[in-house]
C-alpha positions as MATLAB code, in Angstrom:
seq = 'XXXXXXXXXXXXXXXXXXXXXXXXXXXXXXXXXXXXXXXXXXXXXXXXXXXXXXXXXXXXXXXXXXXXXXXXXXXXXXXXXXXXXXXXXXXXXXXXXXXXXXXXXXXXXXXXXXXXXXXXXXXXXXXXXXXXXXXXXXXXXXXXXXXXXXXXXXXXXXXXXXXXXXXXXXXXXXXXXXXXXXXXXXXXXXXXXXXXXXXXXXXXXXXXXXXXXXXXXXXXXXXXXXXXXXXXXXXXXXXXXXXXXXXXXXXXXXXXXXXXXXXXXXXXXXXXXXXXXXXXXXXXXXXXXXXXXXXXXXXXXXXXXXXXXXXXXXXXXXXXXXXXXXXXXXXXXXXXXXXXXXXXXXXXXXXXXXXXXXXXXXXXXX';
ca = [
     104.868  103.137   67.628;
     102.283  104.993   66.333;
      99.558  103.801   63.839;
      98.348  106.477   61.470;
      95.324  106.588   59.293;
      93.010  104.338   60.308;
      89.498  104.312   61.680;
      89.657  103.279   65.099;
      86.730  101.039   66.601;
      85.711  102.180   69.875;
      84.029  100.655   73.309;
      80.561  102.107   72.409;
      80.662  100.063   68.964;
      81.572  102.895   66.397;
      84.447  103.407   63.834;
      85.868  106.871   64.077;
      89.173  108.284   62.069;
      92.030  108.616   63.645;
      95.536  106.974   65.189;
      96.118  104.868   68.135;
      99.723  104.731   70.083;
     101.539  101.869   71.695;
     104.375  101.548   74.217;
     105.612   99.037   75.561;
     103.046   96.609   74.364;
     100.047   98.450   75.504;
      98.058  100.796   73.783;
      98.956  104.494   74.964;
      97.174  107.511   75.503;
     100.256  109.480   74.647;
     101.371  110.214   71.223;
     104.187  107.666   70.652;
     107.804  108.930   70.538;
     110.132  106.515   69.358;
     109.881  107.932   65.674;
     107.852  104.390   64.232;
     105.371  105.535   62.488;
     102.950  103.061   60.614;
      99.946  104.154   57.706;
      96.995  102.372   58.433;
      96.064  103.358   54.603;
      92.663  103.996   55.828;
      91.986  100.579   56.275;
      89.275  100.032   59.968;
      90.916   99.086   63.374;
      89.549   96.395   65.960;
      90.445   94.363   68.616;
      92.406   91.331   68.317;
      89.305   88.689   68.791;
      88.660   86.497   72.091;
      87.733   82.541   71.824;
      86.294   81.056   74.811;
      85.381   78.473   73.504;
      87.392   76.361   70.928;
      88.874   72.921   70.963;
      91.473   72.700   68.685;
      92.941   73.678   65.533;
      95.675   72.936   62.613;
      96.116   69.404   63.681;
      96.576   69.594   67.052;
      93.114   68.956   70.057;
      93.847   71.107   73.618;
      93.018   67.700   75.373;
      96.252   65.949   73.563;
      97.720   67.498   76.639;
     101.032   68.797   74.862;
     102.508   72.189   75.342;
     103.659   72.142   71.665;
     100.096   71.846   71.047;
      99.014   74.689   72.531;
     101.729   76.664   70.799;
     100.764   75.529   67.461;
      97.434   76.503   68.263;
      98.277   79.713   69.259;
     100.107   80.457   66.437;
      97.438   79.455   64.168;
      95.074   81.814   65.873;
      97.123   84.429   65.793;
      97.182   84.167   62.360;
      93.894   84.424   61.699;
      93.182   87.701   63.902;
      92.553   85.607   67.020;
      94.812   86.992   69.448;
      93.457   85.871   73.203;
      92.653   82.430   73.794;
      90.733   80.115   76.130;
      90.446   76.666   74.964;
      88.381   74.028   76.021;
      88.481   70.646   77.084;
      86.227   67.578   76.702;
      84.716   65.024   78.933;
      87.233   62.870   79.451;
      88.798   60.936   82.609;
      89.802   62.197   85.709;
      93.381   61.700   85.069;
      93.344   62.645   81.886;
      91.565   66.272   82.964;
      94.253   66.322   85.614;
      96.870   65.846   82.668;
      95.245   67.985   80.958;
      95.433   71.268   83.639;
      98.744   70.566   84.349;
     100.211   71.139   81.076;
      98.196   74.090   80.467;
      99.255   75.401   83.509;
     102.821   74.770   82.778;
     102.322   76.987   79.450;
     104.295   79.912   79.371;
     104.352   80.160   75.306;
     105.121   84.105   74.229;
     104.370   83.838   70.205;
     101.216   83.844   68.647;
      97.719   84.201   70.737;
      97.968   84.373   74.197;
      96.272   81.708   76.754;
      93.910   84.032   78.756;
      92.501   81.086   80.499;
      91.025   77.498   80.114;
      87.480   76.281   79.442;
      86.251   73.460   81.604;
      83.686   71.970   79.543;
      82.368   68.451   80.467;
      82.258   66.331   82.548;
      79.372   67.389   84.391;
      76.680   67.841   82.077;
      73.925   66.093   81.268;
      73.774   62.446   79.302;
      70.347   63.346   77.859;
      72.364   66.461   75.900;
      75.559   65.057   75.736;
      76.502   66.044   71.964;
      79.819   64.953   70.970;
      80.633   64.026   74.612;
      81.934   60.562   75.644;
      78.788   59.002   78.124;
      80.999   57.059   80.331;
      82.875   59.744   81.735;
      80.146   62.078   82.798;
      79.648   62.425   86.519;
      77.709   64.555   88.889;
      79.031   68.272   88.835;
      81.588   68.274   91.754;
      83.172   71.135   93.994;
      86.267   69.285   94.850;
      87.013   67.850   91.470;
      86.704   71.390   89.664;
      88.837   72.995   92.660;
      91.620   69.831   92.105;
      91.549   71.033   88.478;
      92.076   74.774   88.569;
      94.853   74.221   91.122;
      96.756   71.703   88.915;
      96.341   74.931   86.127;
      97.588   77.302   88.290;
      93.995   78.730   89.167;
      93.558   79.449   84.752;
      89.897   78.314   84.803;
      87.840   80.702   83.510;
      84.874   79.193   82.439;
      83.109   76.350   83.133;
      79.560   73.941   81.525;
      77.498   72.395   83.356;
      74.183   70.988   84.234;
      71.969   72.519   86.643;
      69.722   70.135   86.894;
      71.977   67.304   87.406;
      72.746   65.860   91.389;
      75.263   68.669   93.482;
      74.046   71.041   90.407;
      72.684   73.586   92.508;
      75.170   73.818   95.228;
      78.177   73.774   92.228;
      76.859   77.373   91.449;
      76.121   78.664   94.409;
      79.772   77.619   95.986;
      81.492   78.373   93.184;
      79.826   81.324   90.767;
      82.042   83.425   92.911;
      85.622   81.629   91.836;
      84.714   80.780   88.097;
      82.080   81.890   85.432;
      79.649   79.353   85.352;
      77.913   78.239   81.987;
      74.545   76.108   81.553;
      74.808   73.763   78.866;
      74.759   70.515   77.934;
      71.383   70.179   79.788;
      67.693   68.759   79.340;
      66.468   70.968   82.060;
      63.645   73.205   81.497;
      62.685   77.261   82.152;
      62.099   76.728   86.133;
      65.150   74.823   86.681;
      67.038   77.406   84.449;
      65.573   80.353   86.677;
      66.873   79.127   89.600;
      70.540   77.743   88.457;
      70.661   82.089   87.241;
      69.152   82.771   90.836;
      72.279   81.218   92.222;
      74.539   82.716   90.116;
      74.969   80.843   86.770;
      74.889   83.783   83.972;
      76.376   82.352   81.099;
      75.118   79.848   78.189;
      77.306   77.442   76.143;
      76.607   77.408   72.524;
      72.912   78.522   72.592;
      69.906   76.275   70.995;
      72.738   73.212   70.882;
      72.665   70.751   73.718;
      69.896   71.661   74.636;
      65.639   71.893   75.228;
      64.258   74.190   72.030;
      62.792   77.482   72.599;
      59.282   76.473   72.798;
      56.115   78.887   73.191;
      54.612   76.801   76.050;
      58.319   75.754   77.358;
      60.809   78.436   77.258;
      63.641   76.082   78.445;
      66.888   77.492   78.900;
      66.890   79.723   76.537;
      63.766   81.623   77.693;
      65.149   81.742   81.075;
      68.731   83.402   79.514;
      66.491   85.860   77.723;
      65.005   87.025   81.122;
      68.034   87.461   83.179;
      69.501   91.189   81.830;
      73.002   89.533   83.226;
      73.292   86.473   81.013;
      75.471   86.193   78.224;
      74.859   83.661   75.726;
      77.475   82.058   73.480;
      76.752   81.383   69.932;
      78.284   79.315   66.638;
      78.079   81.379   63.865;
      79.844   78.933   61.335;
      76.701   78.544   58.863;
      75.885   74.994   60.118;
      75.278   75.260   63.987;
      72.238   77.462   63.900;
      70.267   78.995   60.880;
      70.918   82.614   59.681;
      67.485   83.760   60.859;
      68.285   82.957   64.164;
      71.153   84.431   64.333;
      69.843   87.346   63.159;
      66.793   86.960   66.104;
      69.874   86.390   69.050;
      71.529   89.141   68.610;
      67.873   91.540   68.627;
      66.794   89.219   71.385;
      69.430   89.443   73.422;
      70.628   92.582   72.453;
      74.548   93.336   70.999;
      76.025   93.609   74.646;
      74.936   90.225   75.374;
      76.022   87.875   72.620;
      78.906   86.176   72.622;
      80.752   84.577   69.401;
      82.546   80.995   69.415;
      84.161   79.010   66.992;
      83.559   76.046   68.795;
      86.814   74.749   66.465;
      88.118   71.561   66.257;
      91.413   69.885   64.993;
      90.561   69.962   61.864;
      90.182   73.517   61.774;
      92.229   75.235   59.393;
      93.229   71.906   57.738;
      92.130   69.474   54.961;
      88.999   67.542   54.436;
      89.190   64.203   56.403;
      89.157   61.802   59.358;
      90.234   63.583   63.065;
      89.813   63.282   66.896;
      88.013   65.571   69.132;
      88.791   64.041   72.764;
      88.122   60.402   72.638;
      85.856   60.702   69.221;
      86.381   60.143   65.707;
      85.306   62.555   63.495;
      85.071   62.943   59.961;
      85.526   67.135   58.116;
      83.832   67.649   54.947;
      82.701   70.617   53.240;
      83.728   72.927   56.752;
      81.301   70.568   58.419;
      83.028   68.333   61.220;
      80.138   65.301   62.823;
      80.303   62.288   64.191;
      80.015   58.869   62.394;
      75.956   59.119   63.333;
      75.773   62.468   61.933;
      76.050   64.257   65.228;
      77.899   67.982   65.059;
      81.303   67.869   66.635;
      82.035   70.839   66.850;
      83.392   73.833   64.262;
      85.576   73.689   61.733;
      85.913   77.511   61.459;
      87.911   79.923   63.031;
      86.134   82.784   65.037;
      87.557   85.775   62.549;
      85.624   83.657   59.769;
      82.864   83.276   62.529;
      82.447   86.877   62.872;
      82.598   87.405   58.974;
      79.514   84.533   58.505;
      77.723   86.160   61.251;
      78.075   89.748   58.982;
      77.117   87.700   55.943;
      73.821   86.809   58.162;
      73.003   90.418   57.981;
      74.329   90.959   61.731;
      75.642   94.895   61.850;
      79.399   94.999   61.458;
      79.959   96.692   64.717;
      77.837   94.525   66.739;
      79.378   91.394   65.354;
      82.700   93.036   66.137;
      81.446   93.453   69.847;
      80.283   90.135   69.974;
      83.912   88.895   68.925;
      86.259   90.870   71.323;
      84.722   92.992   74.367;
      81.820   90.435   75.432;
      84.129   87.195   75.653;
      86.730   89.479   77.294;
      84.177   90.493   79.923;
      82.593   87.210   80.480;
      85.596   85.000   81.366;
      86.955   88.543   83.381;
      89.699   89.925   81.048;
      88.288   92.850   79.512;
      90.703   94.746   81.624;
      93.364   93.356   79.530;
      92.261   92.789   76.183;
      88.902   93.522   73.994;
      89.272   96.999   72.835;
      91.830   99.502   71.497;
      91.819  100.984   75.039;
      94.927  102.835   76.745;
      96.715  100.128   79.421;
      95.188   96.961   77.801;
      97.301   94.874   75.724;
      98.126   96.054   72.348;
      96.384   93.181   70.336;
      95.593   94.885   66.300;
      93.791   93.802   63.368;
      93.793   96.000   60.638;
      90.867   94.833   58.069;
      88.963   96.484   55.031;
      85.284   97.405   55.365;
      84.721   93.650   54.436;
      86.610   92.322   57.289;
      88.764   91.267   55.261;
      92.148   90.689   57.300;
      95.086   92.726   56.009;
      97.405   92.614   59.141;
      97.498   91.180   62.768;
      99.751   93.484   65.401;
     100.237   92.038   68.576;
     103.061   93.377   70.550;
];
């Protein structure tokens, strides 16, 4: 197939005119030749986006531990321009994390978004910074327990929270930043502690500013010591209620457009009515795109990532960067940007066709 008049986004963030081919699912770097031609009717090309960090949509919460789940899921995202996905779980039990890995590593769905890999978030974070996380289930981060995990997945962990400064902390990154891409989050600790966790090899920050110490002028925290490390990526919630437009807007010239990387941080009540839902153990209640706890606390998303990436553009956040921030740096971080991210030849052939807007006006995803 090829795909004619359109304005092709590239790796080094620009929109150019031209046409992109595909065989065989893959994007091709020979003009196709099975006579399918589509017009692109000049509309602007990207990526098919990457979550890494979501929990749920349309109904359905990754930690229900149901294959039909994750297809739903996937569908949904696909729908919405999301075409790679890494969901996350919650801190729950032991068994039911084991549950949990199994099923996703029983998945094998082939419609809608595809399952790149899983996000272990919780249980080894911090009870000071817990957030929506049940208390009773956190432990100490442990080497054996993540290792029992990504074997009962079938090795799909890609990406896993925790808290530095919590017991076994240290050691966790240094054994394992070499298996796994290891994020700090969910933690009280401050700028020294944060230094050294990146020392070891921890370059990656869940949801930035939540769960954890504010970026102080006298106390940097965690987010000062993120800012120093050229490495570190640094997830962020771009859904209007998370964290203010301004800082938004201060991230991404902060930390520069290579660096930031956009989450939905979705729940099950994503893409569905106002109301009552779960997220893991919880209750929570959805009202006006805002998902919380019954004491207020933020549980969560309730917005897709495509609608992520549009809010973040609303912000005043460049098109193109936003665009980065929504399909090459996830890709990279969790170690798939050799599959999917960009309209590259040999990487998946994941399409969204949008306006100038990004406005969505076709998913392709062969």
């Amino acid at each position: 197939m090829r795909i004619k008049n359109v304005k092709v986004y590239t790796e080094d963030k620009k929109f150019i005119p031209g046409e992109v081919s595909v065989s065989g699912g893959k994007f091709s770097a020979d003009p196709a030749d099975d006579g399918e031609v589509l017009d692109g009717e000049g509309c602007y090309m990207i990526p098919g986006l990457v979550d890494i960090h979501f929990h749920g949509c349309v109904g359905d919460d990754f930690c229900d531990a149901k294959e039909e789940g994750i297809a739903n899921m996937a569908k949904y995202e696909a729908s919405v321009g999301v075409t790679s996905i890494c969901p996350a779980t919650m801190t729950l039990s032991e068994e039911e994390l084991h549950n949990i890995m199994k099923t996703a590593g029983a998945y094998r769905g082939t419609e809608g978004a595809k399952l790149v890999g899983i996000n272990m978030e919780g249980p080894f974070i911090d009870p000071k910074k817990k957030g929506a996380h049940e208390e009773s289930y956190i432990h100490d981060p442990s080497i054996d327990f993540f290792r029992e995990c990504n074997e009962a997945c079938d090795h799909r962990i890609k990406l896993v929270t925790m808290a530095p400064n919590q017991k076994n902390g240290m050691e966790f990154i240094e054994k394992l930043h070499e298996e796994v891409c290891i994020s700090m989050g969910h933690t009280s600790m401050g700028y020294d502690t944060a230094v050294e966790a990146i020392q070891k090899g921890a370059h990656h920050v869940t949801h930035l500013f939540n769960a954890m110490q504010p970026f102080a002028h006298r106390d940097p925290g965690l987010v000062g010591a993120a800012f120093d490390d050229p490495e570190c990526a640094v997830e962020l919630i771009s859904d209007g209620f998370h964290i203010h437009p301004s800082v938004i807007r201060s991230v991404f010239t902060l930390f520069g457009s290579d660096r930031v990387v956009l989450i939905s941080d979705s729940m099950m009540a994503t893409g569905m009515a106002y109301g009552r839902y779960k997220l893991g153990d919880l209750d929570v209640t959805m009202k006006d795109r805002k998902a919380t706890l019954q004491d207020g606390t933020l549980a969560g998303s309730a917005t897709n990532l495509f609608d992520c990436m549009r809010c973040a553009v609303s912000f005043g956040v460049p098109r193109e960067q936003a665009i980065f921030a929504a399909t090459r740096n996830p890709a990279r971080s969790i170690g798939v940007y050799d599959r999917v991210g960009s309209l590259t030849p040999g990487k998946d052939a994941d399409i969204l066709l949008v306006d100038k807007d990004l406005n969505l006006k076709k998913v392709i995803s062969e």
